[in-house]
C-alpha positions in Angstrom: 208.3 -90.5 134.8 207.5 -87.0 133.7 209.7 -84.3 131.4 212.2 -82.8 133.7 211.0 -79.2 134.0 212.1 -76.3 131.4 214.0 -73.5 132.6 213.7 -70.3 131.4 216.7 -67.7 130.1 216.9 -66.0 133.5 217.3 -69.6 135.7 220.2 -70.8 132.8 221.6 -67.7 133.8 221.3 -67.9 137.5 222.5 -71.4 137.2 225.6 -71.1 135.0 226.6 -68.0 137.1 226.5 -70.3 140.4 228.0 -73.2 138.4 231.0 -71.1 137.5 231.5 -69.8 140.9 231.6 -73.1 142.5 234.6 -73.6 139.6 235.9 -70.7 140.8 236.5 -71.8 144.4 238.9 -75.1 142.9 241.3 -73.0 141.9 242.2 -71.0 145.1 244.1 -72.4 148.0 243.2 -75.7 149.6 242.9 -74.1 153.3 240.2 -71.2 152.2 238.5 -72.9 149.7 235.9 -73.6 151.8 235.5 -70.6 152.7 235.1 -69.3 149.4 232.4 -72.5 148.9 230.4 -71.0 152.2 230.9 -67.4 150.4 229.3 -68.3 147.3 226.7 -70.8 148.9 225.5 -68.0 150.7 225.3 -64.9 148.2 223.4 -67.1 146.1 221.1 -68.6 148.9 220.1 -65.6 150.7 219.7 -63.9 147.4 217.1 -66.1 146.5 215.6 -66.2 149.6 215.0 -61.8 149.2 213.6 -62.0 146.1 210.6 -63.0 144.1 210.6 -64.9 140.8 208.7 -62.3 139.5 211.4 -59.4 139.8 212.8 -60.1 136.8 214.6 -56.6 137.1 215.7 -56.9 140.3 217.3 -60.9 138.9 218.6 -59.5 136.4 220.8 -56.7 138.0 221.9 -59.4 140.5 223.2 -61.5 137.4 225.4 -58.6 136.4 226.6 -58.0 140.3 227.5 -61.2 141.0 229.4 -61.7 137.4 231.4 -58.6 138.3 232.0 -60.2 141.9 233.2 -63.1 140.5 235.7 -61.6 138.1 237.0 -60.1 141.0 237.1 -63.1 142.9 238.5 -65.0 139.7 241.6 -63.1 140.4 244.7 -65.5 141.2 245.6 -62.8 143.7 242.2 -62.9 145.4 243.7 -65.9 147.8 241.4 -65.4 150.5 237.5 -64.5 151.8 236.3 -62.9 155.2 233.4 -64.3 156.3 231.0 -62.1 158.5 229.5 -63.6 161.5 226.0 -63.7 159.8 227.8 -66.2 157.3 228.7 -68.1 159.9 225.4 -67.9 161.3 223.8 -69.2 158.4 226.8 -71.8 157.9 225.9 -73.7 161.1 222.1 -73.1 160.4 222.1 -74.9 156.9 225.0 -77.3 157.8 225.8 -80.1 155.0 227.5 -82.9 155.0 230.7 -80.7 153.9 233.9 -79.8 155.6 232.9 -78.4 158.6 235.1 -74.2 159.2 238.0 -74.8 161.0 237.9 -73.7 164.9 239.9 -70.3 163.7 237.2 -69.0 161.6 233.7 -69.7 164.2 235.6 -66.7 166.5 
């Protein structure tokens, strides 16, 4: 079995800041959290999916977005998230084996 692969200062970052978002989403309301879950899953995912390894500048300033987002979202009074139809979109097109969205929020 080989070395699990080294990650370099910029994915501990990207990592941690995901791993403490997904925190994040345990301490709000039981009824939205999964919609704060599909908020996260999808900043992060489509984020990725924009831009290139190699733009470390570009990484780097979405790092310090998305940790001013999340102390924002942190908030206790921050109890709920609107998700746009393209979240939804993108929700039903990379379904899990998670909670499925209530009826109410597909409309």
């Amino acid at each position: 079995m080989s070395a699990p692969k080294r990650l370099s200062g910029l994915q501990r970052e990207v990592l941690a800041l995901y791993r403490k978002a997904l925190r994040m989403t345990r301490a709000k309301p039981p009824a939205t959290r999964p919609k704060f879950e599909l908020f996260v899953r999808h900043a992060f995912r489509t984020s990725a999916a924009s831009v290139s390894p190699r733009e470390l500048t570009t990484i780097e300033y979405l790092i310090r977005r998305g940790g001013r987002q999340l102390e924002m979202f942190e908030s206790p009074d921050v109890r709920d998230v609107t998700l746009s139809a393209e979240m939804q979109a993108w929700a039903r097109e990379h379904a899990t084996r998670r909670q499925p969205l209530a009826a109410s929020e597909h409309a």
